[in-house]
Structures are given as structure tokens and as C-alpha cells.
C-alpha positions in Angstrom: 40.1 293.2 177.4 40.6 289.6 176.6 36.9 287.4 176.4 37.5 286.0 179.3 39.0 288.7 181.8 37.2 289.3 184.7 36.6 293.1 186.1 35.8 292.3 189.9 34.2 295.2 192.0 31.2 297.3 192.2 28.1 295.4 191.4 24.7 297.2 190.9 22.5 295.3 189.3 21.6 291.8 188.9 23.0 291.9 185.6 26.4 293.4 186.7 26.5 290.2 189.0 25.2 287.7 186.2 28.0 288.7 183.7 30.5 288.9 186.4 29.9 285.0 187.3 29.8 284.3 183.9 32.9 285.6 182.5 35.0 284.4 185.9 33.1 280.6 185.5 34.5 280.9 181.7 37.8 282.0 183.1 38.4 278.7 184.9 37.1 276.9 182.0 34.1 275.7 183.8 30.9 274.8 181.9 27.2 275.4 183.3 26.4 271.4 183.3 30.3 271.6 185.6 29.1 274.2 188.1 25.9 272.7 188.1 27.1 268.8 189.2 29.3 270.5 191.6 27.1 273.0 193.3 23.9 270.8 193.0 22.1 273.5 191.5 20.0 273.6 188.1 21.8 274.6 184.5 18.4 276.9 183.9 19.1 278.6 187.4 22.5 279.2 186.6 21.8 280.3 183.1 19.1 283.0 184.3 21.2 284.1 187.0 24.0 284.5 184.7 21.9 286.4 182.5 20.9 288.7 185.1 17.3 287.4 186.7 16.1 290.0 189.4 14.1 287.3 191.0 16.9 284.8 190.9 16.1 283.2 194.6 19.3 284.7 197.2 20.0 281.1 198.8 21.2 279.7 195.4 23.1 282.6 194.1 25.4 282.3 197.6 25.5 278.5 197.1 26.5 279.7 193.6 29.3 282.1 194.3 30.6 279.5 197.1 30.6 276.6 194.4 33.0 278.7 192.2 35.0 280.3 194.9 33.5 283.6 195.1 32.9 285.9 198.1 30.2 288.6 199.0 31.6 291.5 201.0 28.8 294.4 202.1 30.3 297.8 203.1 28.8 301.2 203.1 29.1 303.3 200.3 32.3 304.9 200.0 33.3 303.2 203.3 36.7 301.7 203.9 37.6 298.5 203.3 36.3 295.9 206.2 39.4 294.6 208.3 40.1 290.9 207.3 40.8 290.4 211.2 36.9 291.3 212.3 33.9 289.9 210.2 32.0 292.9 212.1 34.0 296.3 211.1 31.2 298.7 212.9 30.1 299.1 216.4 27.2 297.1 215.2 27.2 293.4 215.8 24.0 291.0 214.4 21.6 290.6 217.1 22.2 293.6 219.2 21.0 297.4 218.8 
């Protein structure tokens, strides 16, 4: 694997997530100081989370992801893929039991 191929998937850990931003945001030859002017959020933030901080607050790191084009997608474990068509796959919908 080449230094700066990305391996998107599976995340686990905060770490998994940290190196994952870090090797795509080196990919598209973006620096920290870059990311940070663009996303308005702090080099030492994005350096920590990149480096896998467990505390690293959840606001930013989604304000993160957004700034270099990155999306979240929650599933159950060994569940199928979501439908692109419904943001809400499952009988369950926010706000109602």
C-alpha cells in the first residue's frame, strides 16, 4: 500500500478514525493549517483527533469529516447496507417509539 492510500470501512476506535482522516486529508494534498482555515477549526484539534483522542469533542469531528468531504453512515452490525433512497432504513424513525 502506497503512503497515502486510503482503506475506508470499519472504524473501531478513535484511532482507526484518526489515521483514516489522516491518510485521506494527505491523499488530497491537504495540510492541517488547510483544513483548519477551511473548516474553522483549530490545527491542535485536528492534530489530536488525527492522532486518535478518545475525548476529541463529537461536534468538531462531524464539522471535520464535512470540511474534507467525508460521511458517517451507522448500521447495525452485520446489517445490510442502508438504502440511499431512505435516510431511515428501519421501522424506526427519530422521535417516535
Amino acid at each position: 500500500m502506497e503512503k497515502n492510500d486510503v482503506s475506508y470501512g470499519r472504524i473501531q476506535s478513535a484511532g482507526d478514525l484518526g489515521r483514516l482522516v489522516r491518510a485521506h486529508r494527505k491523499g488530497k494534498g491537504l495540510t492541517l493549517e488547510r483544513v483548519s482555515g477551511l473548516g474553522n477549526l483549530s490545527t491542535r484539534f485536528l492534530s489530536e483527533f488525527e492522532r486518535g483522542k478518545e475525548t476529541a469533542e463529537i461536534g468538531k469531528v462531524l464539522k471535520a469529516l464535512r470540511t474534507l468531504g467525508l460521511d458517517i453512515i451507522v448500521q447495525p452490525r452485520g446489517g445490510a447496507t442502508p438504502s440511499a433512497h431512505d435516510p431511515y432504513p428501519t421501522k424506526t424513525r427519530p422521535g417516535k417509539s
